[in-house]
C-alpha positions as CSV (number, residue, x, y, z in Angstrom):
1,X,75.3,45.6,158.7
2,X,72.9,46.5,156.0
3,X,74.5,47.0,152.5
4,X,75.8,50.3,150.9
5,X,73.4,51.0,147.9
6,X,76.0,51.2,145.0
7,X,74.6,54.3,143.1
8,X,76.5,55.5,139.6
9,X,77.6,59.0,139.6
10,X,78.9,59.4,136.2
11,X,78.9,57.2,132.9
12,X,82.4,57.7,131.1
13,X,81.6,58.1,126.9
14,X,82.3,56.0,124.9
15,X,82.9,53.2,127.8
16,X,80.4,50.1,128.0
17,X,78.4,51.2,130.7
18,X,77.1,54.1,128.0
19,X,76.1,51.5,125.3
20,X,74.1,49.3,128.0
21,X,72.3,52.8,128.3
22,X,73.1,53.0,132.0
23,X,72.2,56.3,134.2
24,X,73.5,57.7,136.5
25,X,71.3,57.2,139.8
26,X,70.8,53.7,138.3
27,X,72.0,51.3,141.0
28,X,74.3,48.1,140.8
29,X,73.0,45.3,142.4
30,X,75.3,42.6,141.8
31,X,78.2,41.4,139.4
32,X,78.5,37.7,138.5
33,X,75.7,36.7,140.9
34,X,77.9,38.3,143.9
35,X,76.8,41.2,146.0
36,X,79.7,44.5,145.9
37,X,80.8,44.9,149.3
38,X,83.1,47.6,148.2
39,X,85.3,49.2,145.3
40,X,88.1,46.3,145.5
41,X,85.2,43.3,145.2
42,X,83.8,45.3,141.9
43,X,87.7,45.6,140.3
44,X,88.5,42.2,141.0
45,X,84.9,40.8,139.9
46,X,84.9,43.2,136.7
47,X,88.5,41.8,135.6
48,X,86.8,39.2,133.7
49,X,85.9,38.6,129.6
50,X,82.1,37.4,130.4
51,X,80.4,39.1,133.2
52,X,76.4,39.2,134.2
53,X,75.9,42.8,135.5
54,X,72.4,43.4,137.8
55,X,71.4,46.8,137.5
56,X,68.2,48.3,139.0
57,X,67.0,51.6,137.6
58,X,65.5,54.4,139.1
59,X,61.8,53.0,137.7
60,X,62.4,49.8,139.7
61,X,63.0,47.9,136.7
62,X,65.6,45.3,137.0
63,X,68.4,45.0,134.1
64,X,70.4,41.7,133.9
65,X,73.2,42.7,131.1
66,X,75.4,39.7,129.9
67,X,78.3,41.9,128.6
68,X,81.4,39.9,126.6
69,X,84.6,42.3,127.3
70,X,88.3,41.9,127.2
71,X,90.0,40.8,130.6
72,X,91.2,44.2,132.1
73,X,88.4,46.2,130.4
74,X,86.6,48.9,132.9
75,X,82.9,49.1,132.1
76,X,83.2,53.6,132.6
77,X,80.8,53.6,136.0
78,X,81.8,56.0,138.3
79,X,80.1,56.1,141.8
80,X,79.2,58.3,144.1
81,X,81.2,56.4,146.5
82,X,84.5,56.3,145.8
83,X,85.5,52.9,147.5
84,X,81.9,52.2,147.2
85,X,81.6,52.2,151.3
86,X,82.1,54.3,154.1
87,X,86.1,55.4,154.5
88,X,87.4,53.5,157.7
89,X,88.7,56.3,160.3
90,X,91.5,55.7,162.3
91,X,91.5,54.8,166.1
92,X,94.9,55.6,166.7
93,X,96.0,58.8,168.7
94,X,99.3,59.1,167.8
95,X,101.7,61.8,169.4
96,X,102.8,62.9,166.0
97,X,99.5,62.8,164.2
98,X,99.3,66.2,162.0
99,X,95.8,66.1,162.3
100,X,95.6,66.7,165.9
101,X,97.4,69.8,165.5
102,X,95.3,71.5,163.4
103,X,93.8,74.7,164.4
104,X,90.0,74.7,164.9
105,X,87.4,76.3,162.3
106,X,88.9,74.3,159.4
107,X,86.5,72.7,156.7
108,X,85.3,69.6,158.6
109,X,87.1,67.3,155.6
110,X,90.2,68.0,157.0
111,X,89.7,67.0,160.3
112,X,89.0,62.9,159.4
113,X,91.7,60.6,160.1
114,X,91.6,57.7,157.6
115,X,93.6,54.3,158.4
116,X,91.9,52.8,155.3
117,X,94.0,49.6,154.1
118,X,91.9,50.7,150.1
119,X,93.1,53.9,150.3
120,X,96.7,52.3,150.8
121,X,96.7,50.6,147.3
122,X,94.3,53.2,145.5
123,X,96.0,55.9,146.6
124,X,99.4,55.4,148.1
125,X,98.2,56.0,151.3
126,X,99.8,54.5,154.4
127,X,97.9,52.7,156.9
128,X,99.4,51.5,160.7
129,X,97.8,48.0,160.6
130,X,96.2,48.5,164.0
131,X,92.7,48.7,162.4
132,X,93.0,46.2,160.1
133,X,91.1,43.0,161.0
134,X,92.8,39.3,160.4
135,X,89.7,39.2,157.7
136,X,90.5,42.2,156.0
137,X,94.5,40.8,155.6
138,X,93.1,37.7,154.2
139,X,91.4,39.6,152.0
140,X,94.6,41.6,150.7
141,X,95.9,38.3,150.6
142,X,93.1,37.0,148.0
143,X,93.0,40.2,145.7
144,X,96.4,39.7,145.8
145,X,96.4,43.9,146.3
146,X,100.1,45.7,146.4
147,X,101.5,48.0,147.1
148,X,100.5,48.0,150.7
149,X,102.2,51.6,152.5
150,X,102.6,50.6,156.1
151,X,103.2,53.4,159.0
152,X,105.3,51.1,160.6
153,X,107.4,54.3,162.9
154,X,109.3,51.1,165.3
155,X,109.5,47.8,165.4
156,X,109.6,48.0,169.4
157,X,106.1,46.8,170.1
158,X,106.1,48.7,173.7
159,X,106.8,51.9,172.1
160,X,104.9,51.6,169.2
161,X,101.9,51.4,171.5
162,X,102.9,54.4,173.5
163,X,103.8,56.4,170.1
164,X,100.5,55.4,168.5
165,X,98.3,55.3,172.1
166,X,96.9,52.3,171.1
167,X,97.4,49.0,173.4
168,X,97.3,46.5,170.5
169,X,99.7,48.6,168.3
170,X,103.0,46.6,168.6
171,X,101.2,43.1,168.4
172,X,99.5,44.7,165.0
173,X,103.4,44.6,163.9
174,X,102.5,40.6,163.5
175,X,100.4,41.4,160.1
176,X,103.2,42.1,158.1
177,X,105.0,38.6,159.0
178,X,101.2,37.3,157.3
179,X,102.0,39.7,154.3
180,X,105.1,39.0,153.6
181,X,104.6,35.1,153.6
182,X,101.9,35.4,151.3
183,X,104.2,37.4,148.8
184,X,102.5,40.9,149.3
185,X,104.2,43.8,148.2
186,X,104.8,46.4,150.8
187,X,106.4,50.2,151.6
188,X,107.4,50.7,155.1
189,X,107.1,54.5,157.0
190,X,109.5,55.9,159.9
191,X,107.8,59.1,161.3
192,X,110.8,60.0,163.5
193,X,110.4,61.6,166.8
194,X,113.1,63.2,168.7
195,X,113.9,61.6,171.8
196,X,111.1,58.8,170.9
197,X,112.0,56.5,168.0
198,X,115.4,58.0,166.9
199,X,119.1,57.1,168.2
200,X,119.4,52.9,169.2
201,X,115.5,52.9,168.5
202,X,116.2,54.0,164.9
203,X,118.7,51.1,164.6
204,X,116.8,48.6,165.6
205,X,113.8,49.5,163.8
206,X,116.2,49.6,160.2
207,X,117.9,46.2,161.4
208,X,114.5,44.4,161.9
209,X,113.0,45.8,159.1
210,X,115.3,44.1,156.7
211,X,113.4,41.0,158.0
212,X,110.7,41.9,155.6
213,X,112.8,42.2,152.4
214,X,112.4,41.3,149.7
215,X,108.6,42.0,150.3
216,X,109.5,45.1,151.7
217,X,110.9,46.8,149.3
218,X,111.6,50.1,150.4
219,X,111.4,52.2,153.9
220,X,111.1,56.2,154.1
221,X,112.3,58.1,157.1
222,X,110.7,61.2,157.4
223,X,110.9,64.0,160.3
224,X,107.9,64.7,162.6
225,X,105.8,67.9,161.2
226,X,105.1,70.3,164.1
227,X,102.8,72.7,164.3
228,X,102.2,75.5,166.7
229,X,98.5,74.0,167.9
230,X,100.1,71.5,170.2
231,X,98.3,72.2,173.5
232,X,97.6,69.2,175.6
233,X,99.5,67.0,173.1
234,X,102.9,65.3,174.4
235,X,105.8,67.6,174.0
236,X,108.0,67.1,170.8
237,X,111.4,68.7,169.8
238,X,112.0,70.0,166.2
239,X,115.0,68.4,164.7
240,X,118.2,70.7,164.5
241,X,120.7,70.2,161.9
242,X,123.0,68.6,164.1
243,X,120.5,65.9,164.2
244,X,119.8,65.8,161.3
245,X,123.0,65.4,160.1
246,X,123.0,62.3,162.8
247,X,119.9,60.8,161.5
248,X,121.7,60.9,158.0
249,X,124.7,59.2,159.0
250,X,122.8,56.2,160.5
251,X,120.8,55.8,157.2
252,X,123.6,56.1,155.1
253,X,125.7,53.0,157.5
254,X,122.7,50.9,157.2
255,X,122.1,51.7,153.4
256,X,125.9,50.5,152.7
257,X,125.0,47.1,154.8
258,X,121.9,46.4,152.7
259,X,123.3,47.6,149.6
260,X,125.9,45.1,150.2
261,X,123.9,41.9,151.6
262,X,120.4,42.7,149.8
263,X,121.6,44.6,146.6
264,X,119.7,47.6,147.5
265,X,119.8,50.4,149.8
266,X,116.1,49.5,151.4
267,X,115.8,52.7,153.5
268,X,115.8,56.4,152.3
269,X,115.7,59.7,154.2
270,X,113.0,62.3,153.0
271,X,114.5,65.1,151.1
272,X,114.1,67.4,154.2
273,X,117.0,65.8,155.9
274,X,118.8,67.2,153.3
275,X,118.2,70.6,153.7
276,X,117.8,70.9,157.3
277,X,121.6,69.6,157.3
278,X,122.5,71.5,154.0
279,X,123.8,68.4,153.2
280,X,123.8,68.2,148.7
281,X,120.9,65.8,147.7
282,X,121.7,62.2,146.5
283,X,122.6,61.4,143.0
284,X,119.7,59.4,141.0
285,X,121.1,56.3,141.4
286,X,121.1,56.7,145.2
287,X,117.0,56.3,145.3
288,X,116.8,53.4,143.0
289,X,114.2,53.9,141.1
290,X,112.6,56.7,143.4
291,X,110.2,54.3,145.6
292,X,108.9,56.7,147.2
293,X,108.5,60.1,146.0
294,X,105.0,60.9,146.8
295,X,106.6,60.1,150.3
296,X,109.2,63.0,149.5
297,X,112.2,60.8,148.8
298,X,113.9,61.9,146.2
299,X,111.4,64.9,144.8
300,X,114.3,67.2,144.6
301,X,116.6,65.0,143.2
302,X,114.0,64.3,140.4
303,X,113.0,68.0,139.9
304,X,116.8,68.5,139.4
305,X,117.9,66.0,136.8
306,X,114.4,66.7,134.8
307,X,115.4,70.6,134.9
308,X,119.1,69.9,133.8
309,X,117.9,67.4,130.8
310,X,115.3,70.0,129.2
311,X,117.2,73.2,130.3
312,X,120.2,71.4,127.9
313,X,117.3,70.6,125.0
314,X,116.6,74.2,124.9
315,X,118.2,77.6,123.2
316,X,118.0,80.8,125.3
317,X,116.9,83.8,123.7
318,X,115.7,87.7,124.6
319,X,112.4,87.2,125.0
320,X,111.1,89.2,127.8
321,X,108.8,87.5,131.0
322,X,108.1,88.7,134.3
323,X,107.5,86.0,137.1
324,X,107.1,85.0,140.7
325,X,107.5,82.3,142.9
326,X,106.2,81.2,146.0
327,X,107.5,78.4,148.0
328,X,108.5,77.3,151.4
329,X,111.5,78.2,153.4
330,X,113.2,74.6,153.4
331,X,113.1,74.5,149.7
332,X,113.7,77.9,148.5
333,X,117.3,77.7,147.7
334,X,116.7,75.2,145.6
335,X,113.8,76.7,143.9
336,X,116.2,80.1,143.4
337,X,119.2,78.1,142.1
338,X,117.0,76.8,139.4
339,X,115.8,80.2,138.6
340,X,119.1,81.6,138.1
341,X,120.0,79.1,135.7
342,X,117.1,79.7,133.9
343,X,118.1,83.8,133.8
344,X,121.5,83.1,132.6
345,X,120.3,81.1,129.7
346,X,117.1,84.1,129.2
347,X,118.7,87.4,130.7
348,X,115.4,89.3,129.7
349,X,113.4,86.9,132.2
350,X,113.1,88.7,135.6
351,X,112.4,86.0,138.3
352,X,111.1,86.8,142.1
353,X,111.2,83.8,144.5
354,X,109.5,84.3,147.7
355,X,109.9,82.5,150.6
356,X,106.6,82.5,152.6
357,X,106.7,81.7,156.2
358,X,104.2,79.8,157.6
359,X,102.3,82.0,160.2
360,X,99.2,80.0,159.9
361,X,100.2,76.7,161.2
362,X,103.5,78.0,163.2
363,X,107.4,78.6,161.5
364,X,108.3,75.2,162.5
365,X,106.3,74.1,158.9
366,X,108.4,74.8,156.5
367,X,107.7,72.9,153.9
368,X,105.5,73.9,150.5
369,X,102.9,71.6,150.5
370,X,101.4,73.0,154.0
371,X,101.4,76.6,153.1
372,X,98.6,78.4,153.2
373,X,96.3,81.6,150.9
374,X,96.0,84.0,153.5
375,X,100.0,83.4,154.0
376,X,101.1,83.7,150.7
377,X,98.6,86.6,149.8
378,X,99.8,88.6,153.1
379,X,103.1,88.3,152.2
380,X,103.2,88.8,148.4
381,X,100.9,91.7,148.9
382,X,102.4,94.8,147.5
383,X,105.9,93.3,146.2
384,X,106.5,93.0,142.5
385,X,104.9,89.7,141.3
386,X,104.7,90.3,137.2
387,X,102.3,88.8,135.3
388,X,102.4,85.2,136.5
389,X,102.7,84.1,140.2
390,X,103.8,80.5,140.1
391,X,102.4,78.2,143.2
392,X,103.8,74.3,143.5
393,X,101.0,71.7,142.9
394,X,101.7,70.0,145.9
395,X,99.5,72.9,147.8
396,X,96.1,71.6,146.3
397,X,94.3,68.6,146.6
398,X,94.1,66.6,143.1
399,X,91.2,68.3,141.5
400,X,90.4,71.1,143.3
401,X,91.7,74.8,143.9
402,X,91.5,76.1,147.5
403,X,94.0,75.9,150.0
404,X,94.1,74.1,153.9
405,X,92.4,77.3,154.6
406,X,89.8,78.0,152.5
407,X,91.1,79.8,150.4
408,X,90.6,79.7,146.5
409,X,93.1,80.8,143.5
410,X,90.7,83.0,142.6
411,X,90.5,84.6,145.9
412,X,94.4,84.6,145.8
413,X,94.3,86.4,142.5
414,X,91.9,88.8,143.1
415,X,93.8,89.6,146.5
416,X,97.5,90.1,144.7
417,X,95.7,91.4,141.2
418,X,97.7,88.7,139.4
419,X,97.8,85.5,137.0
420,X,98.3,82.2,139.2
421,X,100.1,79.0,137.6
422,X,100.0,75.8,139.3
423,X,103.2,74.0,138.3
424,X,104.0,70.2,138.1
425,X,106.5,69.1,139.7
426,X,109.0,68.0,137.3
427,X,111.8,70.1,135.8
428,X,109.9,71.0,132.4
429,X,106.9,72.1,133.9
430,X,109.1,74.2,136.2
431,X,111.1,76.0,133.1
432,X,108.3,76.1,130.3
433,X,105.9,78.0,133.3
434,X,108.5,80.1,133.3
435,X,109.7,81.2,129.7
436,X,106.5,80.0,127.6
């Protein structure tokens, strides 16, 4: 395979890479004497005080740059790569995956499937360990690289290959024994599936997993997401809040056994449990730590005690604001409970929250971060937004400003004739968009 030309993008000032005079569409070449395979040979090969750096210019002209740094100093390069190598698709077709149910027409970004072990300790992503090569968990093994999010969804290794439609799925199960003897860090997954991986299957998935501890250090059980593009897919039930309510009773047994053996609670239900049960939301000492609240676990719990703490800093006066709020279904009484604390400490705010149901991928979505513009716009249009209408962050991408659809901010704003604020999601990012 011939090697990925490692070409710099940017040059970050004030970094080294910008008193060395480098360019970007200069090219690195090698670091130490050793050829980059990919971003996670440049960290760990950067991570040193002396370092040789081969750079080739766009002239031809060869650079050799012996550069003295400290130990954890980055040299400010940024490629036009991101891992510095292609991103590894995933060869999985599993029943649940999200992508698969996305309506044609979509920008073609959204369509890849990545099962990228890099992307699970750059970017929290989790991987299912059926494309992972005996090499590539040495390799994690070597770089010593953790957190490593697994998709592990059951630890029966029949099912697993029927859930993922992959044949070498449940003997893939045999990498995290490797990982977890070498010391690696890791963050286990449970996409549950009605009628698939719940009931005894969910049982024996949590008492197995406990295997893996301390190594393992947390597991997240989240419901399937189902959209309304499922032709030709296998058929899958939504959860109903008698099941949910189920599911939540067998998390909370086994979190009582671990708590007790282990010293922690090891597995957590995703905040939409919760509300599909109307169940209240754990204290903060009940997520230890939050472990995994990118994964949902424990977001509203967060948002919550951040809003109490700086809505109990703070004086309320007469100052006079008119806002909107759009979120999804499952999390709008939460969102409006907030809001009317906020009023009765500022009685001149006026505060709309809208619930927008999601037409675009089906009403069985009901969560915020897969809302859509041409949803929101359609059915904001013509009600009384004020001067700001406030959207969640969790609907864009880090960095950019459209929507799963295509559409932009600006498009939303010119559509509704209104301000847009994309909140954070903590508690005073939430008030001060409000009242400042």
């Amino acid at each position: 395979m011939m090697k990925k030309a490692h070409i710099i993008k940017e040059i970050e000032s004030g970094s080294i890479a910008e008193e060395l005079e480098l360019m970007p569409g200069d090219e690195l070449i090698s670091v130490n004497g050793s050829v980059i395979l990919d971003v996670l040979d440049y960290q760990f090969l950067i991570n040193d005080e002396n370092l040789t750096v081969l750079i080739k210019k766009q002239d031809g002209e060869e650079w050799e740059l012996d550069i003295e740094k400290e130990y954890d100093e980055d040299l400010g390069i940024i490629f036009e790569e991101g891992l510095m190598d292609e991103y590894r698709s995933c060869k999985n077709k599993c029943i649940f995956c999200f992508i698969d149910q996305m309506p044609p027409g979509m920008r073609e970004t959204l369509y890849f499937k990545d099962d990228d072990a890099r992307l699970s300790f750059l970017q929290g992503n989790y991987i299912t360990l059926t494309n992972l090569s005996e090499a590539e968990v040495d390799r994690i093994i070597f770089y010593k690289l953790a957190p490593i999010n697994i998709s592990v969804h059951t630890t029966n290794e029949e099912l697993r290959c029927k859930m993922l439609n992959n044949r070498f799925a449940g003997d893939a199960l045999k990498k995290l024994q490797k990982l977890k003897d070498a010391g690696i860090t890791m963050n286990g997954q449970i996409v549950l599936c009605k009628g698939w991986n719940d009931g005894e299957e969910l049982e024996k998935t949590m008492h197995d997993l406990s295997a893996y501890l301390p190594e393992m250090s947390s597991v997240s059980v989240v419901p399937v997401g189902l959209t309304k593009f499922r032709d030709k897919l296998k058929e899958l039930e939504e959860f109903t809040k008698e099941d949910s309510l189920t599911v939540l009773e067998q998390i909370h047994r086994w979190q009582n056994i671990f708590l007790t053996h282990y010293g922690t609670r090891f597995i957590y239900a995703s905040d939409e449990w919760y509300l599909k049960a109307d169940l209240p939301i754990p204290t903060e000492e009940a997520y230890e730590g939050y472990p995994q609240l990118e994964n949902g676990v424990g977001l509203i719990r967060s948002l919550q005690n951040e809003f109490e703490d700086y809505y109990n800093e703070i004086s309320g006066d007469l100052r006079i604001r008119n806002v909107s709020i759009a979120t999804g279904i499952l999390a709008e009484p939460v969102i409006r409970r907030l809001s009317e604390q906020i009023v009765n400490k500022f009685p001149n705010i006026k505060i709309q929250v809208y619930p927008v149901i999601n037409h675009f991928f089906g009403e069985q979505i009901t969560v915020a971060g897969l809302l859509t513009g041409s949803d929101i716009t359609e059915q904001l249009k013509g009600k009384d937004i004020g001067e700001n209408l406030l959207l969640p962050e969790v609907l864009l991408k880090d960095g950019e400003t459209v929507l799963l659809d295509d559409v932009t901010v600006s498009d939303m704003e010119n559509a509704l004739q209104t301000h847009i604020r994309i909140v954070q999601s903590d508690g005073k990012s939430f008030i001060d968009s409000i009242i400042v």
